[in-house]
C-alpha positions as CSV (number, residue, x, y, z in Angstrom):
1,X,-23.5,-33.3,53.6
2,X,-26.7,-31.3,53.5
3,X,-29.9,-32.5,51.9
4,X,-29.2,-29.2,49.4
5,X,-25.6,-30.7,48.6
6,X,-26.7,-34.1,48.0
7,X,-29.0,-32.7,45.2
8,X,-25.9,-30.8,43.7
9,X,-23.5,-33.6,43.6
10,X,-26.4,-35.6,41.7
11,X,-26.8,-32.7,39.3
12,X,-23.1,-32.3,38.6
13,X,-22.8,-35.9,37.7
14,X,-25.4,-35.2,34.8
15,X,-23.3,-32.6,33.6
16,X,-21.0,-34.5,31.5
17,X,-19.8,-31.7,28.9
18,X,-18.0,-29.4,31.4
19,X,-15.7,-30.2,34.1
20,X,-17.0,-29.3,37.5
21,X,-15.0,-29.8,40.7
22,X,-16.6,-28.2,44.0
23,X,-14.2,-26.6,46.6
24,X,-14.4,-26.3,50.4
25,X,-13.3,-22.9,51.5
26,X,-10.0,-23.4,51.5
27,X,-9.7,-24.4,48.2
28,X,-9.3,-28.2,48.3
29,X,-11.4,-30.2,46.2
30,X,-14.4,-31.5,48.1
31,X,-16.7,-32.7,44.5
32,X,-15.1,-34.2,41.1
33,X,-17.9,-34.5,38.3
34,X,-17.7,-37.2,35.2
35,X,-17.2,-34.9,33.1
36,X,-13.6,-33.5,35.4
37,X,-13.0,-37.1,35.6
38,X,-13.1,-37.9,32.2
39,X,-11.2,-34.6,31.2
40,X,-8.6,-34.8,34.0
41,X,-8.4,-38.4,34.5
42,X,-8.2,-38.6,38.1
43,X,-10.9,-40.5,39.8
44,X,-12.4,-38.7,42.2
45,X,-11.2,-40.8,45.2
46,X,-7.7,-39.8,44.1
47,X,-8.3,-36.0,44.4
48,X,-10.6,-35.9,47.4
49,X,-9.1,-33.3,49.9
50,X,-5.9,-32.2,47.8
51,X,-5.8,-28.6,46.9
52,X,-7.2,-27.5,43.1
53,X,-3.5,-25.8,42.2
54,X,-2.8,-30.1,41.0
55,X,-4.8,-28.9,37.9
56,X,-2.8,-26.1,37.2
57,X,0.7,-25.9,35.0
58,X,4.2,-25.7,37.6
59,X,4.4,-22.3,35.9
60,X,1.2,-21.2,37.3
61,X,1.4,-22.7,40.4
62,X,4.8,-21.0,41.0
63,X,2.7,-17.6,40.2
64,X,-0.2,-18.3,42.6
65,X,-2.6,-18.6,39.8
66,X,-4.9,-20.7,42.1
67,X,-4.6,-18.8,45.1
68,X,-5.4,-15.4,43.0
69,X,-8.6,-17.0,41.4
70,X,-9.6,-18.0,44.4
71,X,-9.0,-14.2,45.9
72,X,-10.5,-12.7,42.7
73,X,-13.8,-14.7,43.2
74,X,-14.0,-13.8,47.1
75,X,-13.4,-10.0,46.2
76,X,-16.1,-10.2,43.4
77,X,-18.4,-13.1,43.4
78,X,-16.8,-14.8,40.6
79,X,-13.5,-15.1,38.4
80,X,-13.1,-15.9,34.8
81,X,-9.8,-17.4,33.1
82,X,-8.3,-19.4,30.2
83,X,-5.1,-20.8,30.3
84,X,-3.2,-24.0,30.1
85,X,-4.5,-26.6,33.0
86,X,-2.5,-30.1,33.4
87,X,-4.4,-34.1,33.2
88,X,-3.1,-37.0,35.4
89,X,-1.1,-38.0,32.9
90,X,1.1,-34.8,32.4
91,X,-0.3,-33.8,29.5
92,X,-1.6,-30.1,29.2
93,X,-4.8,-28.5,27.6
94,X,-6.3,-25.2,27.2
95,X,-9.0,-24.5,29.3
96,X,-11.7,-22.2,29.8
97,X,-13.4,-21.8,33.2
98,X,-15.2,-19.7,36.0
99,X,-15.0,-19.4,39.3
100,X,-18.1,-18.7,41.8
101,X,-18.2,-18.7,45.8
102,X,-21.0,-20.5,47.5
103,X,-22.5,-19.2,50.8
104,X,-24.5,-19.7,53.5
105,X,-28.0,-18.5,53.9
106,X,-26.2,-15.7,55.9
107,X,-23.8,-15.1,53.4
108,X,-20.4,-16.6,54.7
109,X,-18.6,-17.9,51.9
110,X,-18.2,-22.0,52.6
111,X,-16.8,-22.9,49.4
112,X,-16.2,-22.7,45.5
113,X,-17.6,-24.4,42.3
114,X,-15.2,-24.5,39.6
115,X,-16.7,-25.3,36.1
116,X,-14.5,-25.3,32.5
117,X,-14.2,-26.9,29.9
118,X,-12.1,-28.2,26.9
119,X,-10.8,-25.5,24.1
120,X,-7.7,-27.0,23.0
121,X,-8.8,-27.4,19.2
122,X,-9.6,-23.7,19.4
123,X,-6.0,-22.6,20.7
124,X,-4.6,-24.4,18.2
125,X,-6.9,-22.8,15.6
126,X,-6.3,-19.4,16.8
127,X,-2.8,-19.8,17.1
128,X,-2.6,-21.2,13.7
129,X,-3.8,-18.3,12.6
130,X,-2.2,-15.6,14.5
131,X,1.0,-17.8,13.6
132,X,-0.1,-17.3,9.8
133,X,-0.8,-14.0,10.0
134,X,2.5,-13.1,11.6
135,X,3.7,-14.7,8.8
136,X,1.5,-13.0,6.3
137,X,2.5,-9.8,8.0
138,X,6.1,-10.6,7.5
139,X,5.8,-11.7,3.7
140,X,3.9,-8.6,2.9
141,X,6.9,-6.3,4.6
142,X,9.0,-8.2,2.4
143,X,7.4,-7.8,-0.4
144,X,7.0,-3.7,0.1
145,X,10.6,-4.0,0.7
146,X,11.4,-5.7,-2.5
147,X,9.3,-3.8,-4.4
148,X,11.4,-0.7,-3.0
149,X,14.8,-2.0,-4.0
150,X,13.1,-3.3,-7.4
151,X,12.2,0.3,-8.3
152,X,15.3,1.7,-6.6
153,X,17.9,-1.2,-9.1
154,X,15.4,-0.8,-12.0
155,X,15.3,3.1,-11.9
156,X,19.3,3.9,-12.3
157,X,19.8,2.0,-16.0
158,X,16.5,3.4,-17.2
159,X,18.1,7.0,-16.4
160,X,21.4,7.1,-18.7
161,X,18.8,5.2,-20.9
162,X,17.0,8.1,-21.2
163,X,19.3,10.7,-21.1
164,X,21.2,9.1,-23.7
165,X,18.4,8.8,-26.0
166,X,17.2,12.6,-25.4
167,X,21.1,13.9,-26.4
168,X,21.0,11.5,-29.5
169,X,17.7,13.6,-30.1
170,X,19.4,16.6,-30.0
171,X,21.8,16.1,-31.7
172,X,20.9,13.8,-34.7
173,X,17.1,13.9,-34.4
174,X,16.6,17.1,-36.3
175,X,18.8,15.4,-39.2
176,X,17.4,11.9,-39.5
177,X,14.3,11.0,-39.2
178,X,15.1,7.8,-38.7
179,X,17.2,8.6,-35.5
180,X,14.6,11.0,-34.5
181,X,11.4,7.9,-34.5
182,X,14.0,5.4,-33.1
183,X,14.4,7.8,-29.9
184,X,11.0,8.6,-29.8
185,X,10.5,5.0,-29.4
186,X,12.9,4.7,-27.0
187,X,11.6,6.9,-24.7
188,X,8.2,6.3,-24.7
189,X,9.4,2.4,-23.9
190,X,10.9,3.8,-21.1
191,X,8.4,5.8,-19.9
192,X,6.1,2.9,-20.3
193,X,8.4,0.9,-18.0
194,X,8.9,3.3,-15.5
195,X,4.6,4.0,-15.4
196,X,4.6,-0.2,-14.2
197,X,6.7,0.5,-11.3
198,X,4.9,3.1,-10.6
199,X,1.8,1.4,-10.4
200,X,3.3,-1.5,-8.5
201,X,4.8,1.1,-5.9
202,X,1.2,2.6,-5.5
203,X,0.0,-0.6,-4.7
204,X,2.4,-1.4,-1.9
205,X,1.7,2.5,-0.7
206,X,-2.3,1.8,-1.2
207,X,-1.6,-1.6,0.6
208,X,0.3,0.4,3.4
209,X,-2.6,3.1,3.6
210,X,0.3,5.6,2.6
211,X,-0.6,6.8,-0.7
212,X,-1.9,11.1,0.1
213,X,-3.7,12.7,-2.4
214,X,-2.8,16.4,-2.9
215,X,-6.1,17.8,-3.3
216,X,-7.4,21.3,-4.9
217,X,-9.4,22.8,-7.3
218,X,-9.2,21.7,-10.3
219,X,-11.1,21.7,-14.1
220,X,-11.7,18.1,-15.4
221,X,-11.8,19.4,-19.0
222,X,-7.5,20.3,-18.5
223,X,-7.7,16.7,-16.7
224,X,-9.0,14.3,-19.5
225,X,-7.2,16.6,-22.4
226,X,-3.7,15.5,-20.3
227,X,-4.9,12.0,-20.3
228,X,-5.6,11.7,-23.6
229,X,-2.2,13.6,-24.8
230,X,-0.2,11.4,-22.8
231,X,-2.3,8.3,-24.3
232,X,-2.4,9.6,-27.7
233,X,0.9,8.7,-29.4
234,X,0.4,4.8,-27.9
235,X,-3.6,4.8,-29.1
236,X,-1.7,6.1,-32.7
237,X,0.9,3.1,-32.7
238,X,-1.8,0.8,-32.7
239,X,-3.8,2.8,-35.0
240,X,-7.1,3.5,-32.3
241,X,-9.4,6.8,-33.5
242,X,-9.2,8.1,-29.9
243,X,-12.1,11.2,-29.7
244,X,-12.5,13.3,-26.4
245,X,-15.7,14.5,-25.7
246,X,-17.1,17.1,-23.0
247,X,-21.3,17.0,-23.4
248,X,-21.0,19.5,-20.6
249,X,-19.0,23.0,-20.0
250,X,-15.1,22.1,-20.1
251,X,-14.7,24.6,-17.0
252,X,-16.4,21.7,-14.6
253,X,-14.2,21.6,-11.3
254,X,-13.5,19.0,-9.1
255,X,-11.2,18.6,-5.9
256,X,-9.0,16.0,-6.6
257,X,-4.9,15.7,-6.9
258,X,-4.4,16.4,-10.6
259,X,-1.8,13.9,-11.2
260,X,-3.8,11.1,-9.6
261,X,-6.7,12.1,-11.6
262,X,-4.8,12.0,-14.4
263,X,-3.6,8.5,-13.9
264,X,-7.1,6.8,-13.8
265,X,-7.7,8.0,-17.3
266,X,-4.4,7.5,-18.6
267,X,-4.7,3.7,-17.1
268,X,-8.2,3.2,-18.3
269,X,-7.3,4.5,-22.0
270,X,-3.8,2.6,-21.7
271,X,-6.1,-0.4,-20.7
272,X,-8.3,0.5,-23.9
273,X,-5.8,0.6,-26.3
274,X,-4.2,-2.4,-25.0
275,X,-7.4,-4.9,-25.2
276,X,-8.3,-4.1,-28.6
277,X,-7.4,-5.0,-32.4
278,X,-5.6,-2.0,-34.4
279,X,-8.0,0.5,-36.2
280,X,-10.6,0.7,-33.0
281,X,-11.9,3.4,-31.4
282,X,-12.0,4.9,-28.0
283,X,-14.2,7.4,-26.9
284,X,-13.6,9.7,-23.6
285,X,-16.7,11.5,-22.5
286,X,-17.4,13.9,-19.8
287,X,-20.7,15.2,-18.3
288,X,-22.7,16.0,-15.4
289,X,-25.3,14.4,-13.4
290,X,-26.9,15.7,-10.7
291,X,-23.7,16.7,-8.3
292,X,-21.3,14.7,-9.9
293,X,-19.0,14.6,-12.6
294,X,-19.6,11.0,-14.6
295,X,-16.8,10.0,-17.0
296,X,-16.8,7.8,-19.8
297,X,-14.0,5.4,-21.1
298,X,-15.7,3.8,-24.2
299,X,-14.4,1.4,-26.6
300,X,-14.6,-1.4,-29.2
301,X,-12.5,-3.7,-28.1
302,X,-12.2,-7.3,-26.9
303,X,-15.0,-6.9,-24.1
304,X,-15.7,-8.5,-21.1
305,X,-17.3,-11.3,-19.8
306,X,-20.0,-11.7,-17.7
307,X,-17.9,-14.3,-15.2
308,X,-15.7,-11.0,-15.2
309,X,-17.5,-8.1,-14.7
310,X,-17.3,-8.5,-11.0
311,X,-13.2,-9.1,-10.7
312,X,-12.0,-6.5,-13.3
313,X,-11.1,-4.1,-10.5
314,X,-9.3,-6.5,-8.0
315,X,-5.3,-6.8,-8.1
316,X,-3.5,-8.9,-10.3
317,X,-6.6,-9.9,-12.5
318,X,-6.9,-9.7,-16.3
319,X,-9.9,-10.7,-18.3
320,X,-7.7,-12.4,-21.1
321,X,-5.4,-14.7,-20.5
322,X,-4.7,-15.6,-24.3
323,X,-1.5,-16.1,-25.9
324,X,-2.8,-13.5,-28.5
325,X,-2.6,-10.6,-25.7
326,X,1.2,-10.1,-25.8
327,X,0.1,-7.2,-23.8
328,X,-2.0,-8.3,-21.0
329,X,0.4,-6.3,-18.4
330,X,0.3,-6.8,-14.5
331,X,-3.0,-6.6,-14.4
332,X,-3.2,-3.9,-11.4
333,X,-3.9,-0.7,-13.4
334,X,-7.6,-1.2,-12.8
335,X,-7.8,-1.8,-9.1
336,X,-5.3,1.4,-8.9
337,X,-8.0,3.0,-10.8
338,X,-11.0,1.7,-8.2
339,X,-8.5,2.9,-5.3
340,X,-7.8,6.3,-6.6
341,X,-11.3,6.8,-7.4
342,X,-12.3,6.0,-4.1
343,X,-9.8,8.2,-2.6
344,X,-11.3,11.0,-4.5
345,X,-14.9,9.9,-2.6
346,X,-16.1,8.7,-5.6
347,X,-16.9,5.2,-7.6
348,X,-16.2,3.3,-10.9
349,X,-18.0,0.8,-12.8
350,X,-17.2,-1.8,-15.9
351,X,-19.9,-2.6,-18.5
352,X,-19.8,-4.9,-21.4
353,X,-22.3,-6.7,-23.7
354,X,-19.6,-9.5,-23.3
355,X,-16.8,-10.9,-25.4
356,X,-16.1,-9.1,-28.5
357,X,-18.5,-6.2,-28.0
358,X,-16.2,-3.7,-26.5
359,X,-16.4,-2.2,-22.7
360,X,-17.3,1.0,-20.9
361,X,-15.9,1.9,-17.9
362,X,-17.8,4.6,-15.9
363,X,-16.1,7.1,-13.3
364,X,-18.5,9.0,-11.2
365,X,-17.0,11.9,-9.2
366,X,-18.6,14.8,-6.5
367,X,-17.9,18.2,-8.1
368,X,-16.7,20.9,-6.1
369,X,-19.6,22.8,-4.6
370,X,-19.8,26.6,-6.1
371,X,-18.6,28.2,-3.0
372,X,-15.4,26.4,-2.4
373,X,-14.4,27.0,-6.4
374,X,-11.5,29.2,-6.5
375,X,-8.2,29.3,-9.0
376,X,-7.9,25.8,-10.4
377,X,-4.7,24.4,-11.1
378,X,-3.2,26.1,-14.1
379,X,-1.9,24.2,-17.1
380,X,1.5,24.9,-16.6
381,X,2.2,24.2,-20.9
382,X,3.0,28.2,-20.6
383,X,6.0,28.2,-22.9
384,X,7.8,30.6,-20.7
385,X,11.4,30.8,-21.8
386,X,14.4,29.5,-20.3
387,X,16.4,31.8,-17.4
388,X,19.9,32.3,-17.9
389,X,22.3,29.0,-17.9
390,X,22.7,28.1,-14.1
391,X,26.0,25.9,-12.3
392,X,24.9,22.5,-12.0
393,X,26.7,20.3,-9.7
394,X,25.7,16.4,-9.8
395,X,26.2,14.2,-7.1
396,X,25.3,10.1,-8.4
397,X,27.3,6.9,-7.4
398,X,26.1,5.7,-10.6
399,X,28.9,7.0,-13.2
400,X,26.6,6.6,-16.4
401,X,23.6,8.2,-15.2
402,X,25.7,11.3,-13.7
403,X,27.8,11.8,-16.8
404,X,24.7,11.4,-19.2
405,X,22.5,13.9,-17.4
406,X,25.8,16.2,-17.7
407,X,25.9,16.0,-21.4
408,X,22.6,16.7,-21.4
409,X,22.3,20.0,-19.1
410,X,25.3,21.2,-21.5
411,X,23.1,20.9,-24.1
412,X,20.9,23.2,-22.7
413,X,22.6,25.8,-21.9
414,X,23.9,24.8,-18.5
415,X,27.6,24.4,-16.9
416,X,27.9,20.9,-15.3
417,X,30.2,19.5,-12.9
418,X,30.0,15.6,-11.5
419,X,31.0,13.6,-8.3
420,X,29.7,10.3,-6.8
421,X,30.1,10.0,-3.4
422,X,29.4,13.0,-0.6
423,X,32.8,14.0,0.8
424,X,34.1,14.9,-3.4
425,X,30.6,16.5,-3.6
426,X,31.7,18.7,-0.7
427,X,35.1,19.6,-2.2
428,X,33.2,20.0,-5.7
429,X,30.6,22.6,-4.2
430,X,33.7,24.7,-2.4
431,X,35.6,24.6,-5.8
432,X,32.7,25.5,-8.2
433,X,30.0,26.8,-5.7
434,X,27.1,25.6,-7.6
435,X,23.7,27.3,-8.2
436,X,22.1,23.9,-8.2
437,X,23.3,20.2,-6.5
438,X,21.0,17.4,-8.3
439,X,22.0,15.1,-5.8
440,X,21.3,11.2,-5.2
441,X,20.1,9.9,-2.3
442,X,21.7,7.0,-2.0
443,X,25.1,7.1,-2.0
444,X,27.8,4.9,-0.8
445,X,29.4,5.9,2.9
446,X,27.8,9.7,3.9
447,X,24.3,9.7,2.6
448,X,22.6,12.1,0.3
449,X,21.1,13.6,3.4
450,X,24.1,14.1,5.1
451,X,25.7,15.2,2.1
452,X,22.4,17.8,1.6
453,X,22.5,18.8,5.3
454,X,26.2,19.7,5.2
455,X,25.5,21.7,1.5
456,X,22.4,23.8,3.5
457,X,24.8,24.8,5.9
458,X,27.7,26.2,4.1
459,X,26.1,27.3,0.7
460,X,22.8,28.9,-0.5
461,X,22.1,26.4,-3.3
462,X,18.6,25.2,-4.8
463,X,18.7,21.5,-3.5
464,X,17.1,18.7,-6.3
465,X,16.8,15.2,-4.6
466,X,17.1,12.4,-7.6
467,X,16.7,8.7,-6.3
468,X,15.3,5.7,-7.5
469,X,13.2,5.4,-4.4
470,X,9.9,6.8,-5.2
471,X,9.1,7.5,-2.1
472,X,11.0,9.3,1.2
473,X,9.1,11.3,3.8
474,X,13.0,12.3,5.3
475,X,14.1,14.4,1.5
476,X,12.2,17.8,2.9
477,X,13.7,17.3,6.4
478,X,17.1,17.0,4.9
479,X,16.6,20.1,3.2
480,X,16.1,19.6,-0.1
481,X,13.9,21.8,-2.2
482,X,12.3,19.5,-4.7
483,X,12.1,15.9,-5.1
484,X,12.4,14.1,-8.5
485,X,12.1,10.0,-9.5
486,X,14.4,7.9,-11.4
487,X,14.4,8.4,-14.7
488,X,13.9,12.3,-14.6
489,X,12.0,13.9,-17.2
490,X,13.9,16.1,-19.0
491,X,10.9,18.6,-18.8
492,X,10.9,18.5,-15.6
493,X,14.4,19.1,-14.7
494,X,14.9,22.1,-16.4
495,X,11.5,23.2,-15.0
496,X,13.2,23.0,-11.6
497,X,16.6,24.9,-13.4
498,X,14.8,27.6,-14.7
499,X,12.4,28.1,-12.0
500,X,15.2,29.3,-9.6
């Protein structure tokens, strides 16, 4: 051994925190530090002259791990792996290392040095938490899945819910006042009901990056007048002075999806009304600073706390958790409202002097630049009157939701005609030959798209998809015209009827 090896054997020795081992050329082990020893435990007589592969795992061996480092490091000077390597006793641990050749002063290669070290702990971590977030992955799918079916199984009753109490309307309502307040109730329950699983649906689709805006043109004054008429009626039950306010001209425009828009001032008035003591008062303002539109939810209410300030907007959190607030809800309206606003490219912001000194919540939005500003969306309150009655033909596995929303189409005007699965829905259509299939998704056997795809082949008919699944990218490729959510809106429907 050369004067330059003895000096770096003696140096390996004091490297005690990384294994070293020294190769000859043909990969045998020719140097075995402490720190190898004491990692390996093999004493360096036992491993003098035996090949390096006795470090490596049967599996990798059987490979030609060892031989391939070795090749790797001749081709380019050095080699880098981490995998499992094996100790005297059997026993396996995860190993970093590299891999360099040594050479003469002419440049032969006349061996290797081999240096790694111990990162067992730090598998273990990482596969811990790639193990966890596998599992996190999976619990989340589940939950998104649930949350489908949950919307899908709460969606059906709520539908002959509705339609029932919009026939009694009609046809006692206008007699007894009593009737008349005890379905207005009703249905605004219901539509209270079905506005939580829409929010919890938009969290799974914001969760899932799916939720799209449909942006275009549109004036914020139309935007916070159809917040605060949806609001209005609730802010009356609990006896709130709601007051809308526009500091600047009405016609402002923005480019935002209107009914998105609409739902972060409907959830921060619902949120409003909800967190205060009957006879309050709410104040919506609108103006404009600089390029933005800023808007204003103000009220009197039960305020927040300092602690809270900073967590109003994340899911799941409320800022009272009182017996007293019967009406605390899922706490996720207000992190819908941070997400949509953010969507929108802008940003929202709670204020509060604290508890008991009401809150202000602030929504700052970029206005649509004057050059881009062409027809906003119209309010579509036009009154136009109905077209003539049209042939309905209803296709829902549900028997009291299809037989409800019959009744109620007679009632306007409109000949009805009902089946539940898709091969009767065929026979029904060649029978009556509809105008108009309102037609469930998910039926039992042949599947509302089959049953849609078969309908668009043999009929020109106006195709209305009605599920409980608020959500289905395949309803347009099926063929279907327009797509409506469990419980329909009455309003809506006969939109749809008398727009064709």
């Amino acid at each position: 051994m050369s004067h330059t090896e003895d000096l770096l054997s003696a140096w390996l020795d004091t490297v005690e925190d990384h294994a070293i081992i020294l190769l000859d050329v043909e990969g045998n082990i020719a140097s075995w530090n402490k720190g190898a020893e004491r990692l390996l435990k093999h004493e360096e007589d036992e491993v003098l002259g035996r090949p390096s592969r006795i470090i490596y795992t049967d599996e990798d061996v059987a490979r030609g791990i060892p031989e391939q480092e070795l090749n790797t490091a001749l081709a380019m000077g050095s080699s880098k792996d981490e995998r499992w390597h094996v100790r005297k006793d059997g026993t396996r641990f995860w190993g970093f290392g590299s891999l360099s050749v040594l050479k003469t002063e002419e440049g032969v290669p006349r061996g290797f040095v081999k240096a790694f070290r111990d990162l067992t702990e730090r598998k273990r971590l990482e596969d811990e938490l790639q193990r966890q977030a596998t599992e996190l992955r999976a619990v989340d799918q589940r939950r998104n899945d649930f949350l489908a079916m949950l919307s899908h199984e709460l969606r059906n009753p709520l539908s002959p819910i509705l339609n029932s109490v919009y026939i009694l309307d009609n046809r006692f309502g206008p007699r007894d006042p009593m009737i008349a307040s005890s379905c207005k109730t009703i249905a605004r329950q219901v539509t209270s009901l079905k506005r939580m699983i829409d929010d919890l649906l938009d969290v799974s689709r914001l969760s899932k990056q799916k939720l799209v805006l449909d942006k275009q043109p549109v004036v914020l004054g139309e935007i916070l007048r159809h917040a605060v008429d949806d609001v209005r009626t609730l802010a009356a039950e609990h006896r709130h002075d709601l007051t809308l306010c526009m500091e600047e001209p009405a016609d402002v425009m923005l480019e935002a999806d209107p009914v998105r828009l609409v739902q972060v001032f409907v959830n921060l008035l619902t949120n409003a009304v909800k967190y205060m003591d009957p006879e309050g008062k709410i104040w919506l303002t609108g103006r404009v600073e600089g390029d933005e539109a800023v808007v204003s939810v103000r009220d009197t209410g039960v305020g927040i706390g300092p602690e809270m300030l900073g967590q109003v907007f994340d899911l799941f959190i409320q800022a009272d958790h009182s017996r007293s607030r019967r009406q605390g809800g899922l706490g996720i309206g207000l992190a819908l409202v941070r997400n949509l606003v953010e969507l929108h490219g802008g940003r929202v912001e709670a204020r509060s002097d604290g508890p008991g000194k009401g809150s202000e919540f602030i929504v700052s939005l970029p206005l649509l630049p004057v050059e881009n500003q062409g027809g906003a969306v119209a309010d579509d309150a036009s009154g136009a009157p109905p077209t003539a009655a049209r042939r309905v033909l209803i296709v829902d596995d549900d028997a009291d939701s299809a037989r409800s929303l019959g009744m109620l189409l007679e009632l306007e005007g409109h000949a009805t005609f009902v089946a539940h699965d898709g091969p009767s829905a065929l026979a029904a259509a060649r029978e009556h030959l509809p105008d108009v299939v309102v037609l469930d998704i998910g039926l039992p056997g042949m599947s509302g798209y089959e049953v849609a795809a078969a309908l668009k082949r043999e009929f020109d008919v106006q195709l209305i998809a009605m599920t409980g699944y608020a959500e289905d990218d395949k309803a347009r490729e099926a063929g279907f015209d327009h797509y409506l959510v469990k419980p329909v809106d009455r309003d809506d429907l006969l939109a749809l009827l008398n727009s064709g």
